[in-house]
C-alpha positions in Angstrom: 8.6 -34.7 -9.5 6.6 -33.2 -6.6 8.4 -31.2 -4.8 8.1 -27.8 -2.9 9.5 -24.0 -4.3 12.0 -25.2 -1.1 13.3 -28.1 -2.2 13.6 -27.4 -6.0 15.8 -24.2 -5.3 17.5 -26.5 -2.7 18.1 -29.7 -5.3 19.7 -27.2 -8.4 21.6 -25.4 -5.7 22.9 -28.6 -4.3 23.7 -29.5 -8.1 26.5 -26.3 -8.6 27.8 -26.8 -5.1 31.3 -26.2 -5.5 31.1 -25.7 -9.2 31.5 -22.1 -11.2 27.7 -21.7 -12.3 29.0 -19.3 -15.4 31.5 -22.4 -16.3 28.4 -24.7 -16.1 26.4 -22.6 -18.3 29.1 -21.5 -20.9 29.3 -25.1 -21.5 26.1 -26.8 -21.4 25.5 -25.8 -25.1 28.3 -27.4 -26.5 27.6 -31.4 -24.0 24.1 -30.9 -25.2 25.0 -31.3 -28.6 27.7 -34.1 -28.0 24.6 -36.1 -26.3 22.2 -35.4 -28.9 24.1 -36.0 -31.8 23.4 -38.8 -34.1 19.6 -39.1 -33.0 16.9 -39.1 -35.6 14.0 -37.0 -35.0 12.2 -39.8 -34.0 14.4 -40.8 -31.1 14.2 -37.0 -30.0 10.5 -36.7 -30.5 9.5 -40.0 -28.7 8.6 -39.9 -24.7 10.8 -42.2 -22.5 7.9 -43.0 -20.5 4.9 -41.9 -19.3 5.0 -38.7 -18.1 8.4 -37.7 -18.9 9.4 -35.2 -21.6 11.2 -36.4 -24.8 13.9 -35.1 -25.7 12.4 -32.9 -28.4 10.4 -31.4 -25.4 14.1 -30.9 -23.3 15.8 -29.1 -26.1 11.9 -26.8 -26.7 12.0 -26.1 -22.5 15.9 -25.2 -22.8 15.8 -22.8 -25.4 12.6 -20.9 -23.8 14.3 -21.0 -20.6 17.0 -19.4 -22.2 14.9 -16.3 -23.0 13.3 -16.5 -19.8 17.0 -15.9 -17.8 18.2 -13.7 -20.8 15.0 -11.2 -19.9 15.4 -11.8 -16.2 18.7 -10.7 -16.0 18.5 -7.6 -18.4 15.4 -6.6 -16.4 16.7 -7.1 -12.9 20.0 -4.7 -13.9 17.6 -2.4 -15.7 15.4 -2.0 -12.5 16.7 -3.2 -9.3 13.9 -4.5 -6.8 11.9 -5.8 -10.3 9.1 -8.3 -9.9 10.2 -10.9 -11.0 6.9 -13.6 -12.9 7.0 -17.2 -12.4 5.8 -19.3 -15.1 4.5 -23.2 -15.5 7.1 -24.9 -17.4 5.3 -27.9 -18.3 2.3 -25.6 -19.6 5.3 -23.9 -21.8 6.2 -27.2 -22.8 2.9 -28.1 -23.6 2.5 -24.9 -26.0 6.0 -24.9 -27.5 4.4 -26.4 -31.0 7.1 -25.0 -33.0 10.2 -25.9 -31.1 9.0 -29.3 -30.2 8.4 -30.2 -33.3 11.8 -29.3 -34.6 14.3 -30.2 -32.1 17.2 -29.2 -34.1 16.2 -25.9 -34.3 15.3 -25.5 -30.8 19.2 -26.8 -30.0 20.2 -24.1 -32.2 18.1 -21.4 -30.8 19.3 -22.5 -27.4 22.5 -22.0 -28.0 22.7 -18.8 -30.0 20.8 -17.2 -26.9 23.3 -19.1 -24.4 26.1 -17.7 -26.1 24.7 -14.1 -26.1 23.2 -14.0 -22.4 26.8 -15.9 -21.0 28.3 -12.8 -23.0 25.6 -10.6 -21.0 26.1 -11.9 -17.5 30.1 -11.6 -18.5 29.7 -7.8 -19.1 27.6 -7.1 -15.7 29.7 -5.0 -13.2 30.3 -6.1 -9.9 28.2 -4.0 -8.0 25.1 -4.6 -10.0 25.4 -8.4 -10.0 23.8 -8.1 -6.3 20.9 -6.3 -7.9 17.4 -8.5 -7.4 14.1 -9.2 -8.3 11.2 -10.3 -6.2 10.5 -14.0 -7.7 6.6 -14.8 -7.7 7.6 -18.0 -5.9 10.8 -18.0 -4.9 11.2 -14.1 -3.2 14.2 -11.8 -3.1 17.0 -13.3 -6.0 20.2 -11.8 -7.5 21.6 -11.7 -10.5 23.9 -14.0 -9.3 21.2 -16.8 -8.0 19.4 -15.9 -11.1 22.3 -17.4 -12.5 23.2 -20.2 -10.1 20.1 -21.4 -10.3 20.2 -21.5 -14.0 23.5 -23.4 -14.2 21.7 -26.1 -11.4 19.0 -26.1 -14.1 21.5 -27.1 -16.5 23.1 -29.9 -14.8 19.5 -31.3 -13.6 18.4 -31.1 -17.6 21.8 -32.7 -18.7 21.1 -35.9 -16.1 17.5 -36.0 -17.8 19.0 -36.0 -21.3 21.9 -38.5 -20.5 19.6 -40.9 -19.3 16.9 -40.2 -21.8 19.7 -41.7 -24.6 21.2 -44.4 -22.1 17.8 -45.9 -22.6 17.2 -44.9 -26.6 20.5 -46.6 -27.5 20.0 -49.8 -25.9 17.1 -50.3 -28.2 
């Protein structure tokens, strides 16, 4: 998808619209795992189509994304104002031999660090949750947008994986 900074902070915020982003996140772990169940590796490892992640590569992105927000987070309460680096997911993807490779373990990685940076973001105190860092891209974000835009990240990821085995168990 080819689409602006703009529009992709537009399309996951228009995702949680309405929605509690920290209810989103707490239980994207858990519908991952219902969706994902049953697969053999070689459903998970096999590309729906050209150009599109497999699942393998879904489960690899969301447990390094997880570390990415986890160290965003702790660094924007630790140092209000922080810069904040963008990174290239699809190059992370690319290089993520280890997770890829064994999507079970990248599930299970992604969800330990879910469960300990939801248990994070839980413990934040009101006032700092307005603390920022200056996004690369994206400019000026909270720790609440930080985490907003995570739980649209979510939702977008969990459309791409329910559609990814819509198509594998038809076959």
């Amino acid at each position: 998808m080819n689409e602006t900074t703009d529009q992709y902070v537009k399309r996951l915020l228009s995702y949680t619209k309405g929605k509690n982003p920290a209810q989103i996140r707490q239980a994207t772990p858990d519908r991952v795992s219902r969706l994902v169940k049953g697969l053999s590796k070689a459903q998970l490892m096999k590309r729906p189509g050209n150009g599109k992640w497999s699942l393998a590569e879904v489960l690899a992105h969301l447990a390094e994304g997880e570390m990415v927000i986890g160290y965003r987070i702790r660094t924007i309460v630790n140092a209000n104002g922080t810069d904040i680096q963008a990174y290239d997911q699809n190059s992370w993807v690319k290089n993520s031999f280890y997770l890829k490779s064994h999507p079970e373990e990248a599930l299970n990685l992604f969800k330990v660090l879910r469960k300990n940076n939801v248990a994070f973001a839980k413990s934040i105190p009101k006032k700092m949750r307005s603390y920022y860092g200056m996004h690369s891209e994206r400019g000026k974000e909270t720790v609440d947008r930080v985490l907003e835009l995570a739980a649209g990240h979510d939702l977008n990821h969990l459309r791409t994986i329910e559609e990814a085995v819509k198509t594998i168990k038809k076959k």
